[in-house]
PDB file of N, H, CA, C and O in Angstrom:
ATOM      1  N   UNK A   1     119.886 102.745 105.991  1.00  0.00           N
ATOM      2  CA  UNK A   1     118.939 103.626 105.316  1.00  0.00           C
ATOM      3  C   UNK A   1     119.203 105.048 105.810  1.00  0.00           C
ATOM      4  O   UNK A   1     118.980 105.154 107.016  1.00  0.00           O
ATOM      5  N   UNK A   2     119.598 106.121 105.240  1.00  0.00           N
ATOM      6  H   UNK A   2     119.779 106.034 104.260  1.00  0.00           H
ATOM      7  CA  UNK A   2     119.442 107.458 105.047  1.00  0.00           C
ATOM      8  C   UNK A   2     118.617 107.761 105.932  1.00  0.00           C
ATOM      9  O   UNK A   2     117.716 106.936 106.084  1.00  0.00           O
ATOM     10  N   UNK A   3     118.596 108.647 106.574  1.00  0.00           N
ATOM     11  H   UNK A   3     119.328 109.317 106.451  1.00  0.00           H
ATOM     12  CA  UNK A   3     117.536 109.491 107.556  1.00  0.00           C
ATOM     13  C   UNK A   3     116.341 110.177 106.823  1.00  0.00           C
ATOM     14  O   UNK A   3     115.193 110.430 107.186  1.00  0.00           O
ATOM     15  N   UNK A   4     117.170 110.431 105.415  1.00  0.00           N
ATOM     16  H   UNK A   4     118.103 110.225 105.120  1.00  0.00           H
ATOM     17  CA  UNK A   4     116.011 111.419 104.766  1.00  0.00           C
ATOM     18  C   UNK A   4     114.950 110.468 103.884  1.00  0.00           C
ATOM     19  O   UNK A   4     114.084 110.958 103.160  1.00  0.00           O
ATOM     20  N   UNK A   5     115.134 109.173 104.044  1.00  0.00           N
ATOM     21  H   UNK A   5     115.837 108.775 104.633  1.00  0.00           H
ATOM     22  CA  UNK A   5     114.395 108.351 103.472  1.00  0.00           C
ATOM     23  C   UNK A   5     113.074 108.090 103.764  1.00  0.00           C
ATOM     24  O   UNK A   5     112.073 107.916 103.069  1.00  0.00           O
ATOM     25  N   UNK A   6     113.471 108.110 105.892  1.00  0.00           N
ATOM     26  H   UNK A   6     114.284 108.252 106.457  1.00  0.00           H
ATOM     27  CA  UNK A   6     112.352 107.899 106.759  1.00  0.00           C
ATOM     28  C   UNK A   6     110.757 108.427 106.497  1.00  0.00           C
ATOM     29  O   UNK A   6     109.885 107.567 106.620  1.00  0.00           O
ATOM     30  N   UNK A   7     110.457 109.427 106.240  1.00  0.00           N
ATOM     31  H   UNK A   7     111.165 110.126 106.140  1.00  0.00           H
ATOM     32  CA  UNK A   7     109.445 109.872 106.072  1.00  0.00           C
ATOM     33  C   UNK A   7     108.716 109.061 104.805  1.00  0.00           C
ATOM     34  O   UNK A   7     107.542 108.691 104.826  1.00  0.00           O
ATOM     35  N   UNK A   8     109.649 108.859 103.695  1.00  0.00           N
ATOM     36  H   UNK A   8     110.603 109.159 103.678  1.00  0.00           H
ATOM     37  CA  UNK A   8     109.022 108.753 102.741  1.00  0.00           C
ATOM     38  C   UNK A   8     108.779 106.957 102.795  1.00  0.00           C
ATOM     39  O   UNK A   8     108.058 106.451 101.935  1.00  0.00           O
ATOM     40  N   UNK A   9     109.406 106.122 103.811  1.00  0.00           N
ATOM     41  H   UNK A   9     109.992 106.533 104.510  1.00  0.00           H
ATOM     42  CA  UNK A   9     108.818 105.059 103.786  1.00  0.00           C
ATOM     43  C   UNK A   9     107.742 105.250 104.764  1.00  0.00           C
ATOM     44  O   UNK A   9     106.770 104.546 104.493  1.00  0.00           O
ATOM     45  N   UNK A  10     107.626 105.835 105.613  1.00  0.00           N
ATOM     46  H   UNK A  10     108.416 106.407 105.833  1.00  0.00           H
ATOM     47  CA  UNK A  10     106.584 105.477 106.983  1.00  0.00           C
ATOM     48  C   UNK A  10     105.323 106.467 106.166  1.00  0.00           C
ATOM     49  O   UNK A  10     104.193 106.514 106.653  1.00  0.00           O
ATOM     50  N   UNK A  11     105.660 107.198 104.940  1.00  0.00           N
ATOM     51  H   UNK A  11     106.578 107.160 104.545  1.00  0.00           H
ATOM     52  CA  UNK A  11     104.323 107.337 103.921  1.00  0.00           C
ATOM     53  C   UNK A  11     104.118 106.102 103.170  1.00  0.00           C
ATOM     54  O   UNK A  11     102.967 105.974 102.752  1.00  0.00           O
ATOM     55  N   UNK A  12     104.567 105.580 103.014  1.00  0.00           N
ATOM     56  H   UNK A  12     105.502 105.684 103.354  1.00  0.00           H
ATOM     57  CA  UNK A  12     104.259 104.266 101.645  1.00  0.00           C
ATOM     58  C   UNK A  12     103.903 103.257 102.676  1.00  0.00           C
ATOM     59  O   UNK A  12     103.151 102.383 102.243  1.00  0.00           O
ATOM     60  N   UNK A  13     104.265 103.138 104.009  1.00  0.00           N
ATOM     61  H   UNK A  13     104.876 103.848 104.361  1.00  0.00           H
ATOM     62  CA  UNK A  13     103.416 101.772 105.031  1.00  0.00           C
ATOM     63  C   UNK A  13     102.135 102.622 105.863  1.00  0.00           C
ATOM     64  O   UNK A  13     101.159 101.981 106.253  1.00  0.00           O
ATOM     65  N   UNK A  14     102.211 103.767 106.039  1.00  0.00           N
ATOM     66  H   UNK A  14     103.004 104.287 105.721  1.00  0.00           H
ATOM     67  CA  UNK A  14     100.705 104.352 105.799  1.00  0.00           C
ATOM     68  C   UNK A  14      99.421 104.088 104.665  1.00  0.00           C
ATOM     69  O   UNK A  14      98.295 103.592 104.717  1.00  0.00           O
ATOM     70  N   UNK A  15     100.182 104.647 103.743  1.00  0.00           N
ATOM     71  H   UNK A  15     101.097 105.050 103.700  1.00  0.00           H
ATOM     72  CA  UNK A  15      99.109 104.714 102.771  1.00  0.00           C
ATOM     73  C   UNK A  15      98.736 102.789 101.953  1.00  0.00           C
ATOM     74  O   UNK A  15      97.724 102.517 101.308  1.00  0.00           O
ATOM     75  N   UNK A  16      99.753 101.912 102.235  1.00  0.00           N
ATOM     76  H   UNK A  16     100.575 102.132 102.759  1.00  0.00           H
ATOM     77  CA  UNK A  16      99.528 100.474 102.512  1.00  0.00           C
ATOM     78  C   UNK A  16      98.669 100.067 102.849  1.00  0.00           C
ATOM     79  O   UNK A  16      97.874  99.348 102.243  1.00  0.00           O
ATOM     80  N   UNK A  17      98.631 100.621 104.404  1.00  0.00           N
ATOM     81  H   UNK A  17      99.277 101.205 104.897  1.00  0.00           H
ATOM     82  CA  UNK A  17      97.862 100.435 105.780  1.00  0.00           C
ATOM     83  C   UNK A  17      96.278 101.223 105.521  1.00  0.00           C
ATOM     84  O   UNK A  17      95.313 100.663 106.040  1.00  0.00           O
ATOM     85  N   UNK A  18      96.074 102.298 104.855  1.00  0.00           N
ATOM     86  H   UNK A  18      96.858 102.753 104.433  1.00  0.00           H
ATOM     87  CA  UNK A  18      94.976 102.565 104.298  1.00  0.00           C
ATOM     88  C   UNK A  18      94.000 101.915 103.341  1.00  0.00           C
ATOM     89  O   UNK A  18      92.798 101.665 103.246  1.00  0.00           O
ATOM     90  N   UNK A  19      95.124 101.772 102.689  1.00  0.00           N
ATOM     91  H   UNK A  19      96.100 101.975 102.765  1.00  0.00           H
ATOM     92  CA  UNK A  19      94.287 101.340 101.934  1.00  0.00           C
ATOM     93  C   UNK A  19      93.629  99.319 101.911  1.00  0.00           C
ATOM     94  O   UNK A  19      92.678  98.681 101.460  1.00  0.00           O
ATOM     95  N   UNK A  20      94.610  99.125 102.533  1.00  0.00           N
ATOM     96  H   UNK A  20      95.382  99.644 102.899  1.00  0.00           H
ATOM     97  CA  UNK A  20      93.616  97.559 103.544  1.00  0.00           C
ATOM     98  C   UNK A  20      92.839  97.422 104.150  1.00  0.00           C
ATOM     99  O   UNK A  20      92.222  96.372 104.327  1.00  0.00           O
ATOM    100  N   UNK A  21      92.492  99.384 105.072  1.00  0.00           N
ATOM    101  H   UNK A  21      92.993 100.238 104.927  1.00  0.00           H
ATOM    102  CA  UNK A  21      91.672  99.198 105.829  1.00  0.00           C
ATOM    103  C   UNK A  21      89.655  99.986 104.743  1.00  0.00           C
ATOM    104  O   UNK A  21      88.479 100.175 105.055  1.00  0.00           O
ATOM    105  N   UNK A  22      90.418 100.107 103.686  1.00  0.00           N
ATOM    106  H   UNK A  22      91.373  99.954 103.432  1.00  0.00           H
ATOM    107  CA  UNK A  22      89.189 100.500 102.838  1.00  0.00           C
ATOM    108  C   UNK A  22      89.007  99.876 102.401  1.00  0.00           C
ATOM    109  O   UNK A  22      88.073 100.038 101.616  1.00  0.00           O
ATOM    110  N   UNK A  23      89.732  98.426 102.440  1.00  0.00           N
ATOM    111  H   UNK A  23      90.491  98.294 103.078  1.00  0.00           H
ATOM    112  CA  UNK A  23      89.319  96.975 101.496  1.00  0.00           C
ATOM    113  C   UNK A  23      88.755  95.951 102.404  1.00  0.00           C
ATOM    114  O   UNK A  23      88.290  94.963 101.836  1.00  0.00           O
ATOM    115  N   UNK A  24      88.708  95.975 103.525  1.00  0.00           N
ATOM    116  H   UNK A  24      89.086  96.778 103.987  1.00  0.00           H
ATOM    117  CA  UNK A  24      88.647  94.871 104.261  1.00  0.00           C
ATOM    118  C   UNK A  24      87.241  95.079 104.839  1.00  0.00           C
ATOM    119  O   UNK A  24      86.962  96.272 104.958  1.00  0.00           O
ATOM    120  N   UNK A  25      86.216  94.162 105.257  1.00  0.00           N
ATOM    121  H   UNK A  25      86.443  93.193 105.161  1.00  0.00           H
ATOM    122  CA  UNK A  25      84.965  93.966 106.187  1.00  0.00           C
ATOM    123  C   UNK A  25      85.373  94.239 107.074  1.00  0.00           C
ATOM    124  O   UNK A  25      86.548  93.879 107.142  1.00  0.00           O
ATOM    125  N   UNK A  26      84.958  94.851 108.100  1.00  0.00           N
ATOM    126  H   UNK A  26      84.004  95.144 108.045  1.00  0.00           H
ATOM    127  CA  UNK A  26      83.214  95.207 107.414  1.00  0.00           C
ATOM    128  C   UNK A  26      83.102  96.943 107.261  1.00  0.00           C
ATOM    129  O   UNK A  26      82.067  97.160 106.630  1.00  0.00           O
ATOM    130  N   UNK A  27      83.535  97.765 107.479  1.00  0.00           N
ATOM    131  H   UNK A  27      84.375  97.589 107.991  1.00  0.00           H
ATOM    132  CA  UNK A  27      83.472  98.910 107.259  1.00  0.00           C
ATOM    133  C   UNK A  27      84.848  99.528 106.051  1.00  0.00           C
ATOM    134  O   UNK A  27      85.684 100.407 106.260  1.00  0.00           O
ATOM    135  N   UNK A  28      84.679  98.828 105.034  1.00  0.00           N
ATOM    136  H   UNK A  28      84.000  98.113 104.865  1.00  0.00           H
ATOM    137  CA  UNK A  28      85.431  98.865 103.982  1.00  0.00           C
ATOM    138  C   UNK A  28      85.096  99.997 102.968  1.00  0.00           C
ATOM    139  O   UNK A  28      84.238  99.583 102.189  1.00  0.00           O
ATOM    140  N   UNK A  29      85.411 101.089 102.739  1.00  0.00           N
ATOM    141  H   UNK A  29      86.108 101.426 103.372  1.00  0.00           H
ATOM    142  CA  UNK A  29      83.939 101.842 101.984  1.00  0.00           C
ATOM    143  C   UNK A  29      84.349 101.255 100.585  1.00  0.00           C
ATOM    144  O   UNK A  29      83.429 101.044  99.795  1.00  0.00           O
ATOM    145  N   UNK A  30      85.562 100.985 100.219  1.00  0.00           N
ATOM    146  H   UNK A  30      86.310 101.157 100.861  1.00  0.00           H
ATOM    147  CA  UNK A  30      86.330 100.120  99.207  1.00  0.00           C
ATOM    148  C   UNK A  30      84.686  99.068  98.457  1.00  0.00           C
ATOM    149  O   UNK A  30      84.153  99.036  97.348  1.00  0.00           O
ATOM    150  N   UNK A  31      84.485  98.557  99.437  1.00  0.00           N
ATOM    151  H   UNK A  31      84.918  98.583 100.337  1.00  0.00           H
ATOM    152  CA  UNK A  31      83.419  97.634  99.101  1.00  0.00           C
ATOM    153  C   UNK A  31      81.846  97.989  99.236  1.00  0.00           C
ATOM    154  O   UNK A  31      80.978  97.291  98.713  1.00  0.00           O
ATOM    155  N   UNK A  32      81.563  99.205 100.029  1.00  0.00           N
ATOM    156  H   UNK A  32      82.269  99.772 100.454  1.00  0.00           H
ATOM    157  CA  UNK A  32      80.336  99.647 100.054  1.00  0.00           C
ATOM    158  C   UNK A  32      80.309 100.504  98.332  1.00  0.00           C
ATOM    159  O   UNK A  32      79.312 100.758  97.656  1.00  0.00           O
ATOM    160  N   UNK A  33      81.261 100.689  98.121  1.00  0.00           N
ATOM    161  H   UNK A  33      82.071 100.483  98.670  1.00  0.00           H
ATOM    162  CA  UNK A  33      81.364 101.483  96.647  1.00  0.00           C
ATOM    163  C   UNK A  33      81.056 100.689  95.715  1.00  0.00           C
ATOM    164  O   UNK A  33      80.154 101.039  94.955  1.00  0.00           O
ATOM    165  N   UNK A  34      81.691  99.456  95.519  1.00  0.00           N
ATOM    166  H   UNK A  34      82.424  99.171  96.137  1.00  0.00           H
ATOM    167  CA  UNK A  34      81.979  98.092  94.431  1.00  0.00           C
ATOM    168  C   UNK A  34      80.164  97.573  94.594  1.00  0.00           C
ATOM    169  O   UNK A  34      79.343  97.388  93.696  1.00  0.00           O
ATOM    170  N   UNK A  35      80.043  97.479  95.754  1.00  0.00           N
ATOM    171  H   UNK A  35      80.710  97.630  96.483  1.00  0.00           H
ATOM    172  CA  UNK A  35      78.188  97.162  95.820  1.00  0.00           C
ATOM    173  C   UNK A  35      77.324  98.107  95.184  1.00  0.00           C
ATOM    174  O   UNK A  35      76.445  97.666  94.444  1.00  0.00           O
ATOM    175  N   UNK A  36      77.449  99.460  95.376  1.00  0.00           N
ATOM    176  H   UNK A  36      78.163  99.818  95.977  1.00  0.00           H
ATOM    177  CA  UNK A  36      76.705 100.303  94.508  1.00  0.00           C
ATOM    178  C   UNK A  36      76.675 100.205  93.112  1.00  0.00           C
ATOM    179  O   UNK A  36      75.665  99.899  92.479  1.00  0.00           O
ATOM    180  N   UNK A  37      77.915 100.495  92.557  1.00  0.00           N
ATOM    181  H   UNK A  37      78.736 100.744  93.072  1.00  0.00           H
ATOM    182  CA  UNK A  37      78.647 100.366  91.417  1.00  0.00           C
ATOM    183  C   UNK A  37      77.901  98.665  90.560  1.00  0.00           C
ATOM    184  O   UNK A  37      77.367  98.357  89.495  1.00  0.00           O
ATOM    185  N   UNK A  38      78.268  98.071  91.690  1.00  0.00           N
ATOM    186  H   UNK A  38      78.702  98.321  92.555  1.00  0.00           H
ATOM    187  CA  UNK A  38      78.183  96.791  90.231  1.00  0.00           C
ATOM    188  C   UNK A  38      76.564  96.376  90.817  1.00  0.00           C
ATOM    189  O   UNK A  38      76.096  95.384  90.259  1.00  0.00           O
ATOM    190  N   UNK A  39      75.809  96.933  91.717  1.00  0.00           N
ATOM    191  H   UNK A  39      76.190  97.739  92.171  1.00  0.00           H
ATOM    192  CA  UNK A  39      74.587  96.299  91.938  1.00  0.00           C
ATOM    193  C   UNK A  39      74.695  94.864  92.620  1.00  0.00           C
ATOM    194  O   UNK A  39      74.057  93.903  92.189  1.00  0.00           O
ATOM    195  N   UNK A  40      75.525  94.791  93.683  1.00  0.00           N
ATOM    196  H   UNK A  40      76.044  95.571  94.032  1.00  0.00           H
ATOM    197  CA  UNK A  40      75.464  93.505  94.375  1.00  0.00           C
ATOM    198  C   UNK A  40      75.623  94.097  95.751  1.00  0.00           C
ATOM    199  O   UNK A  40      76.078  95.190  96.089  1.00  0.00           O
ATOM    200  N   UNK A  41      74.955  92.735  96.717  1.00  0.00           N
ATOM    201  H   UNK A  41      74.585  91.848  96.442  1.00  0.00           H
ATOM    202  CA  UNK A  41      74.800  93.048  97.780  1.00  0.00           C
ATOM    203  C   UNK A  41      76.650  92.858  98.590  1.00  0.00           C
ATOM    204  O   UNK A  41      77.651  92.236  98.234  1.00  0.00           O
ATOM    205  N   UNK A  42      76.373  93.644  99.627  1.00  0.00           N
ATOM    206  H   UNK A  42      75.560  94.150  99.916  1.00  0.00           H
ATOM    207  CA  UNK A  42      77.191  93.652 100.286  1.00  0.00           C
ATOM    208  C   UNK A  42      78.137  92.525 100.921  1.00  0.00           C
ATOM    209  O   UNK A  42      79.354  92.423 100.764  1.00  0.00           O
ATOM    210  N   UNK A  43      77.572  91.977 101.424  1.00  0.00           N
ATOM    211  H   UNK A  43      76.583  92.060 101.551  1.00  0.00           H
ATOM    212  CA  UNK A  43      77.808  90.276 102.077  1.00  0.00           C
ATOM    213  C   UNK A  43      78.454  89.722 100.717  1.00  0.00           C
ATOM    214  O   UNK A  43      79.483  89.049 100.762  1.00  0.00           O
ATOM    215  N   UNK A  44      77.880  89.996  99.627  1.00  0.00           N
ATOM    216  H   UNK A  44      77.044  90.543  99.590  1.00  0.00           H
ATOM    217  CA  UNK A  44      78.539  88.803  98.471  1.00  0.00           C
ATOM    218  C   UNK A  44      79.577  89.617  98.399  1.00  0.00           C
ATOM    219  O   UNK A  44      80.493  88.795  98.410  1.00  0.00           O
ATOM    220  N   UNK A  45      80.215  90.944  98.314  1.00  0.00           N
ATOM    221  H   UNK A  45      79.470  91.612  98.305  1.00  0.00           H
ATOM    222  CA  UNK A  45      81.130  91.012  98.288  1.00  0.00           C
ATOM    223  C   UNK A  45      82.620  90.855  99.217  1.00  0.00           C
ATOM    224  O   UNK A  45      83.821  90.889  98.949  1.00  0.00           O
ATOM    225  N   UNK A  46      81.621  90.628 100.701  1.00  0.00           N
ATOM    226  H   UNK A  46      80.645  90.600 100.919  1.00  0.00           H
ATOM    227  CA  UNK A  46      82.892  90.848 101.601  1.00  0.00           C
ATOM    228  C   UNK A  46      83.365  89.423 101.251  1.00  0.00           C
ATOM    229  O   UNK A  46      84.540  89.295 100.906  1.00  0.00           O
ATOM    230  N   UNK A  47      82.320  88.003 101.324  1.00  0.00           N
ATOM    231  H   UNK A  47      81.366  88.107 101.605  1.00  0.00           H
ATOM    232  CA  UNK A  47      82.731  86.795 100.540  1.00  0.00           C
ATOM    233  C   UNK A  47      83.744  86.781  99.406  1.00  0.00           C
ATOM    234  O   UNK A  47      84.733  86.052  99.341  1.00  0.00           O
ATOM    235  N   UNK A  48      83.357  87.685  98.532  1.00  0.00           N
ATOM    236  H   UNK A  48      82.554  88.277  98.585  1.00  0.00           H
ATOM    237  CA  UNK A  48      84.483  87.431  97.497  1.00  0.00           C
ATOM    238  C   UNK A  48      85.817  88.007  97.431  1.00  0.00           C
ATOM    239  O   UNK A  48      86.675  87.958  96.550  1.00  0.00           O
ATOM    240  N   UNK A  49      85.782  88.664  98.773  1.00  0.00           N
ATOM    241  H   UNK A  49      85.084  88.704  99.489  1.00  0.00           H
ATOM    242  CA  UNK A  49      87.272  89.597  98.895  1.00  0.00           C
ATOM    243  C   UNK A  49      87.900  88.523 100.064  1.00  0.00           C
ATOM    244  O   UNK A  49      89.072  88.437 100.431  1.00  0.00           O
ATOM    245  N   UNK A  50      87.142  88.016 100.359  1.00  0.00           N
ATOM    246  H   UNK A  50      86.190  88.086 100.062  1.00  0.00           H
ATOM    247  CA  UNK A  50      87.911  86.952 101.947  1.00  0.00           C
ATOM    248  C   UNK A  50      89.227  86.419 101.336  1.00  0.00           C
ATOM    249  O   UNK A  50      90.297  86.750 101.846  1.00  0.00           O
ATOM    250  N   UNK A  51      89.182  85.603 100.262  1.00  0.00           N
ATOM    251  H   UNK A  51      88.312  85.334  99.848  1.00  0.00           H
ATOM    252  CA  UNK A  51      90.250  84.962  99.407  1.00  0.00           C
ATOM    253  C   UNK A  51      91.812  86.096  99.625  1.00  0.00           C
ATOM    254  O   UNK A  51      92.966  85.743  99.871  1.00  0.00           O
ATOM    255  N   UNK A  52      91.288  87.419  99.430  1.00  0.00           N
ATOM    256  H   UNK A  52      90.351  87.706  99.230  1.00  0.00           H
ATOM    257  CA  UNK A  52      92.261  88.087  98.814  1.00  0.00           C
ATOM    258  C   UNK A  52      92.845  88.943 100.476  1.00  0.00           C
ATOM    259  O   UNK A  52      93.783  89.740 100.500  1.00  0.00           O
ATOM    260  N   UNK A  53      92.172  88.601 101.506  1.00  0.00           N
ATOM    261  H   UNK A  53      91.410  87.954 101.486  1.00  0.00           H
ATOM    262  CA  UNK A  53      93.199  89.404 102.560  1.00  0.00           C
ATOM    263  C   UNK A  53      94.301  89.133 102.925  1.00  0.00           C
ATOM    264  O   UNK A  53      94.938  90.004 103.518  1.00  0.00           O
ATOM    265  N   UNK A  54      94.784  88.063 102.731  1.00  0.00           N
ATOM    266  H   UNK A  54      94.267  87.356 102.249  1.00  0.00           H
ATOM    267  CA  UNK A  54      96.197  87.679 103.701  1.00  0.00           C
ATOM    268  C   UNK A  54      97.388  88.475 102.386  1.00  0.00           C
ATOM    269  O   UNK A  54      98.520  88.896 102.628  1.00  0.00           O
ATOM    270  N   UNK A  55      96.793  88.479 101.249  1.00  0.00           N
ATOM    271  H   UNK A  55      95.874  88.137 101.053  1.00  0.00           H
ATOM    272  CA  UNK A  55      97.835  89.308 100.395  1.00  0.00           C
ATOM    273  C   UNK A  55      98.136  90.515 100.728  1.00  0.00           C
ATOM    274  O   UNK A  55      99.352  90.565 100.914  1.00  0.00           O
ATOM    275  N   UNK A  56      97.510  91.783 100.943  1.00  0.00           N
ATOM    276  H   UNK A  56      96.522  91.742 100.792  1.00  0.00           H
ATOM    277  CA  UNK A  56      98.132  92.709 101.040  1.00  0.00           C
ATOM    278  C   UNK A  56      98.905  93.118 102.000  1.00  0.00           C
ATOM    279  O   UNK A  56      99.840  93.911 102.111  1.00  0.00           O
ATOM    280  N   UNK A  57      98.157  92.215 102.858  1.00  0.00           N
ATOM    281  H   UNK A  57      97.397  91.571 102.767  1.00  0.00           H
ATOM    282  CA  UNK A  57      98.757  91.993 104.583  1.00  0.00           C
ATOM    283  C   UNK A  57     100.273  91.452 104.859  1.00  0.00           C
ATOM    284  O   UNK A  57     100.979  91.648 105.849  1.00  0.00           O
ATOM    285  N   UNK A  58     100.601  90.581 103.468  1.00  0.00           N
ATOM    286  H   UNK A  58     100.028  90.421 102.664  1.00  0.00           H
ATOM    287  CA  UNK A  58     101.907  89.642 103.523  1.00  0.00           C
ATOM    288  C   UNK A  58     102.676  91.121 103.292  1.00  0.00           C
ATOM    289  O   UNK A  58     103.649  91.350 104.010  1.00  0.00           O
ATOM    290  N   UNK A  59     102.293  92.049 102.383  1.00  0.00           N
ATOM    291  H   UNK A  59     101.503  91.863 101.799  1.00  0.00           H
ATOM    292  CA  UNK A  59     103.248  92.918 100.999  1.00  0.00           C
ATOM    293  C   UNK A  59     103.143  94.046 101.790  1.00  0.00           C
ATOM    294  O   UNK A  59     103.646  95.078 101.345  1.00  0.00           O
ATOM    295  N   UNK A  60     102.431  94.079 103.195  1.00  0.00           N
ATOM    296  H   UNK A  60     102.023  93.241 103.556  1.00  0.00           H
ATOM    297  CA  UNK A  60     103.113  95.046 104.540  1.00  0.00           C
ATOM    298  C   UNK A  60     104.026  95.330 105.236  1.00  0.00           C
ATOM    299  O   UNK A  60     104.709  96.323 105.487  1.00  0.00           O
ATOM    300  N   UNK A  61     103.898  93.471 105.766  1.00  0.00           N
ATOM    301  H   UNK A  61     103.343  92.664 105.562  1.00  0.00           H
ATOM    302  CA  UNK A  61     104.862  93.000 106.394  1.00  0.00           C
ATOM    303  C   UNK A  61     106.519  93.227 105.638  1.00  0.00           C
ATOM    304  O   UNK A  61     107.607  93.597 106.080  1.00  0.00           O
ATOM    305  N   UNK A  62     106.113  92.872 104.549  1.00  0.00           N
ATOM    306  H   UNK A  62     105.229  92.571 104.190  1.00  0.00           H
ATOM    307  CA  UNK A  62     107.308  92.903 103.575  1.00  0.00           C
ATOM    308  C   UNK A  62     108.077  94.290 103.665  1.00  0.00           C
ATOM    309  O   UNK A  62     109.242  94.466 104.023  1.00  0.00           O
ATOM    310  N   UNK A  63     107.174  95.203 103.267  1.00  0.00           N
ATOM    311  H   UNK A  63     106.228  95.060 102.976  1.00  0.00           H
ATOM    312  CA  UNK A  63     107.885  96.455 102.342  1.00  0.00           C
ATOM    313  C   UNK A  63     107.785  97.092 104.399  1.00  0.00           C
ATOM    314  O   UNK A  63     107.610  98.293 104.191  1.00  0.00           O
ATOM    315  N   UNK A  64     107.791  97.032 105.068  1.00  0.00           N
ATOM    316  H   UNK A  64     107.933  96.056 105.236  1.00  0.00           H
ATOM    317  CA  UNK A  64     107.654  97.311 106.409  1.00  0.00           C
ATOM    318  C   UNK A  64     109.354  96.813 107.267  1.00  0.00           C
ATOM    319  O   UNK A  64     110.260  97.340 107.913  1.00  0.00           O
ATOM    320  N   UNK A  65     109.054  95.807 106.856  1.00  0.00           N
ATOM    321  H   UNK A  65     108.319  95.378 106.331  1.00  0.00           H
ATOM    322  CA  UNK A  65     110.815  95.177 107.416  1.00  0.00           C
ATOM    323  C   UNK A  65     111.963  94.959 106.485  1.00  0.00           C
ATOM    324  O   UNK A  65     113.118  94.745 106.855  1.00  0.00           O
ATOM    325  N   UNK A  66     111.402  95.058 104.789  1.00  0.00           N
ATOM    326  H   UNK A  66     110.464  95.233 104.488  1.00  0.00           H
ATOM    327  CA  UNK A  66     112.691  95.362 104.041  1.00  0.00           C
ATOM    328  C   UNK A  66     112.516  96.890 102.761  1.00  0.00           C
ATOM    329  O   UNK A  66     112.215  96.906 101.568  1.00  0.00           O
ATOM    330  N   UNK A  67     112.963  98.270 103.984  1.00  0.00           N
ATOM    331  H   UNK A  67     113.208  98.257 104.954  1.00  0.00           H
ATOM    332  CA  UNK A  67     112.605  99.037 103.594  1.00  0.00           C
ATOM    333  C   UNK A  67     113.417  99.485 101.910  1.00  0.00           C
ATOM    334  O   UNK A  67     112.952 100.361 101.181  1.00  0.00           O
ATOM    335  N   UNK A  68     114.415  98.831 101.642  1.00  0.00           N
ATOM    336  H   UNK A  68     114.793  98.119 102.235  1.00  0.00           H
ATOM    337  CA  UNK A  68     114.874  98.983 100.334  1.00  0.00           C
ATOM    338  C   UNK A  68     113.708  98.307  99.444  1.00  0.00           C
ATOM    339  O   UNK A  68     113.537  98.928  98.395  1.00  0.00           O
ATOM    340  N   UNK A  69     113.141  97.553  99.552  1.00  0.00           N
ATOM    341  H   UNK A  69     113.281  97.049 100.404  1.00  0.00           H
ATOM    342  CA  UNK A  69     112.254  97.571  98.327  1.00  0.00           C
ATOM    343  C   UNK A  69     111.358  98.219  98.197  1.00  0.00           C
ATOM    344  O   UNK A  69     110.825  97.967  97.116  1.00  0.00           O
ATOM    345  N   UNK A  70     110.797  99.062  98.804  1.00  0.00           N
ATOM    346  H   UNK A  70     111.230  99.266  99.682  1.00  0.00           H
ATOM    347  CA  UNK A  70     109.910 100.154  98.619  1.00  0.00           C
ATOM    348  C   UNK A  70     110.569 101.516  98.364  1.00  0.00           C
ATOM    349  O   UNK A  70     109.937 102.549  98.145  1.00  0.00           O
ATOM    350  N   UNK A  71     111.949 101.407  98.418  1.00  0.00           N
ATOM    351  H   UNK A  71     112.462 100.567  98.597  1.00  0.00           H
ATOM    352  CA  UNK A  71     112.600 103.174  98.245  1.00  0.00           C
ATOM    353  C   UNK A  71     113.820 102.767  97.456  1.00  0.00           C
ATOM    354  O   UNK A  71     114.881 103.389  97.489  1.00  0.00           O
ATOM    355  N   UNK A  72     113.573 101.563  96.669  1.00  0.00           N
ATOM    356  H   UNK A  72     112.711 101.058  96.643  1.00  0.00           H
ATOM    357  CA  UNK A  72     114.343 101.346  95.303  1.00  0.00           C
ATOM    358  C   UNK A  72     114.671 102.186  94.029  1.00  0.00           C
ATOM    359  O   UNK A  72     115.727 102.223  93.399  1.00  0.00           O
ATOM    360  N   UNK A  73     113.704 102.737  93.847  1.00  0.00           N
ATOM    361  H   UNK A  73     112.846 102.707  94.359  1.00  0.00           H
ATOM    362  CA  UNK A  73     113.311 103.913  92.813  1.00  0.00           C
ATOM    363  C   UNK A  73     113.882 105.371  93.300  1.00  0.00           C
ATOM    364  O   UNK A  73     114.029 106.327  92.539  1.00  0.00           O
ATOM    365  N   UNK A  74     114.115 105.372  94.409  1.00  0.00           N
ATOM    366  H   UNK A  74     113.995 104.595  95.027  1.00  0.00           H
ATOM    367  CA  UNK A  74     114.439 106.981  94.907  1.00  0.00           C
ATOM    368  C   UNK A  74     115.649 107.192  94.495  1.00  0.00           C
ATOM    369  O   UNK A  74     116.366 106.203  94.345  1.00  0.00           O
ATOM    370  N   UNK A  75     116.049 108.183  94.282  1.00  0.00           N
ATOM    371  H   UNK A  75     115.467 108.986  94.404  1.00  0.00           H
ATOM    372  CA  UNK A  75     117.418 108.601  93.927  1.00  0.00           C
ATOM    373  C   UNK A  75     118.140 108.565  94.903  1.00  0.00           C
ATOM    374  O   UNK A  75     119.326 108.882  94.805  1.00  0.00           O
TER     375      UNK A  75
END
């Protein structure tokens, strides 16, 4: 990998890494928003997101240790 690539992956496993941590319980604002918004309590939503954590977490790991698929598109 190119040197000049570096930055622009260790932005894309940042902003990854952000945005899991605005999805995830318990201080998710991801989900304090979705509770306002749709009128449900909080708890039912961190329940209905439990299903969905180990995904974004896998597609970290991923684009983290095989940095060509995240800087596929770059020229």
């Amino acid at each position: 990998m190119p040197t000049a690539f570096i930055p622009v992956h260790l932005g894309i496993i940042l902003l990854t890494n952000l945005e899991i941590g605005a999805s995830l319980p318990p201080l998710g604002i991801n989900l304090f928003v979705s509770s306002i918004r749709f009128e449900r309590p909080v708890l039912e939503l961190y329940r209905a997101s439990l299903p969905y954590i180990p995904h974004p977490l896998l597609v970290l790991v991923i684009i983290t240790y095989w940095p060509p698929l995240s800087l596929a598109l770059l020229p």
